[in-house]
Steps between C-alpha positions, in 0.01 A plus 500: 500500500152555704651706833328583768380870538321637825630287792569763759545263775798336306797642311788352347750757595841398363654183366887447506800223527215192504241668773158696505483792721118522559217661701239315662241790657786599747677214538851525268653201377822332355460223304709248258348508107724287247406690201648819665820408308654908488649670770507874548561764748238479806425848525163501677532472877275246529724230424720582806152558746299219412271316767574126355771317323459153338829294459504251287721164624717338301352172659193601355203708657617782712397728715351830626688753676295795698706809512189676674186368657282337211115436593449139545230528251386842358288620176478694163204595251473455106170678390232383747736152632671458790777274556650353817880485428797351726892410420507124456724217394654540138499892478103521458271735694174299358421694190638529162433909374567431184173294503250776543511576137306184487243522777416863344445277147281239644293755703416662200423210299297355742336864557448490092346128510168675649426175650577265758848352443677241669894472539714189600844721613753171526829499695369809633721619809401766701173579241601836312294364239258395720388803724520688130260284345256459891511893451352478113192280626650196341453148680870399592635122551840534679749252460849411657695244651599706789333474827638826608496681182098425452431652856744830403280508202155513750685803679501703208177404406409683860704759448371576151164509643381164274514257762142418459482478078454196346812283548658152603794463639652166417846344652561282193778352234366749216562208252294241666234774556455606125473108431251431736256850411538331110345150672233720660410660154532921651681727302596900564472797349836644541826288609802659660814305536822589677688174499851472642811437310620193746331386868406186644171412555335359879620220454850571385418486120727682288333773327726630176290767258678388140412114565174557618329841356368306171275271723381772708395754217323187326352378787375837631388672212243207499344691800448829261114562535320500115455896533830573687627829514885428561804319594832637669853294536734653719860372469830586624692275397810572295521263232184565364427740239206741453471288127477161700267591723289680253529166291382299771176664594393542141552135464406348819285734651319742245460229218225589267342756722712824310534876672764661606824347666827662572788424722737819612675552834378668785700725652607804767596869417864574702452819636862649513595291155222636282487099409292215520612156678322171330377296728322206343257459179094466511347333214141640458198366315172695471212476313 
């Protein structure tokens, strides 16, 4: 498991009875984690003095409740990036930690390349990967379905100072994007992908990762540039396996091209457990 190591703005403090105690800069919070299937004694006093709780509902969803005033919106550093973070629906705060394993491995592949390098990040949130990649020189295309999400992504770009690198932002169906950039004949250097396990698309399309991840490796990898320097597939979803997913970029993605690829999960250190909590597998080709 790759964990991440030097993230002083964010600590996973404990982990007990199905929830994450964590800290965001200064901001504590309580939140639910499935895979947090022991229970123990709560000995740090954090659990009983946190600033946010998130409940989840047994109608689905949930909710947040403040214990103490939370900042509507507030931020935290990893190496020279800046994040804009605030508590929103589903337990997230806009950024997943456990990804800046990753954005510190494309920076320094892209820092390697010597070159110019362009990267298609798809489903790409709040752009982690992104403002990483802005920050290595590389020209960025930035891709999500989410109105909202896209212009959170432009924030951090600001607040990471790389607001004025080489990027697009694009508001698009991430499928119907890669299909139309094959029509057009341009291709990337480096592809990022972070695709959700179920959604629905703009215009209510059901979006489930199993049925549909074999067209959109195939598909996409036809957008790998001749000299391209690497490929990343982020997935959290349960019922696939590191061995799947490592199948299924060799074969759809990498073909004939040969390097490296490996799949392992990504992880975060528990501070009071001397453990580390899994949270999701990268696949990773590189040439």
């Amino acid at each position: 498991m790759r964990t991440v190591t030097g993230f002083k703005d964010y600590e996973l403090i404990d982990a007990d009875s199905g929830e994450r105690l964590e800290r965001w800069g200064n901001v504590i919070l309580i939140r639910p984690d499935p895979q947090v299937i022991w229970s123990g004694k709560r000995t740090d006093k954090r659990w009983y003095s946190a600033d946010a709780v998130y409940h989840r509902s047994n109608s689905g969803g949930g909710y947040w409740e403040t214990l103490k005033k939370v900042p509507d919106v507030w931020s935290i550093g990893y190496e020279n990036l800046t994040f804009r973070l605030k508590p929103m629906g589903f337990k997230h705060t806009g950024l997943f930690p456990e990804q800046a394993v990753n954005w510190t491995l494309a920076r320094e592949l892209i820092e390697k390349a010597n070159r110019p390098v362009s990267v298609l990040n798809l489903f790409a949130y709040t752009g982690g990967a992104t403002v990483a990649c802005l920050k290595a020189g590389a020209k960025v295309t930035h891709v999500d379905a989410s109105k909202g999400m896209v212009q959170w992504a432009k924030e951090n770009a600001v607040a990471s100072g790389v607001a004025d690198g080489n990027v697009r932002w694009l508001v698009d169906d991430c499928m119907k994007f890669v299909k139309r950039e094959i029509r057009r004949g341009n291709t990337y250097d480096a592809i990022i992908m972070d695709p959700p396990s179920y959604g629905r698309g703009p215009g209510g399309e059901v979006w489930k990762l199993e049925q549909q991840l074999t067209e959109l490796l195939s598909e996409t990898g036809k957008l790998l540039s001749d000299d391209a320097i690497f490929f990343f597939l982020n997935s959290y979803t349960g019922g696939l396996s590191p061995t799947i997913l490592n199948y299924m970029v060799k074969e759809y993605v990498v073909g004939n091209r040969g390097s490296e690829v490996f799949t392992d999960e990504i992880g975060l250190n528990i501070t009071n457990k001397g453990i580390s909590l899994p949270c999701g597998n990268t696949t990773v080709w590189k040439r």
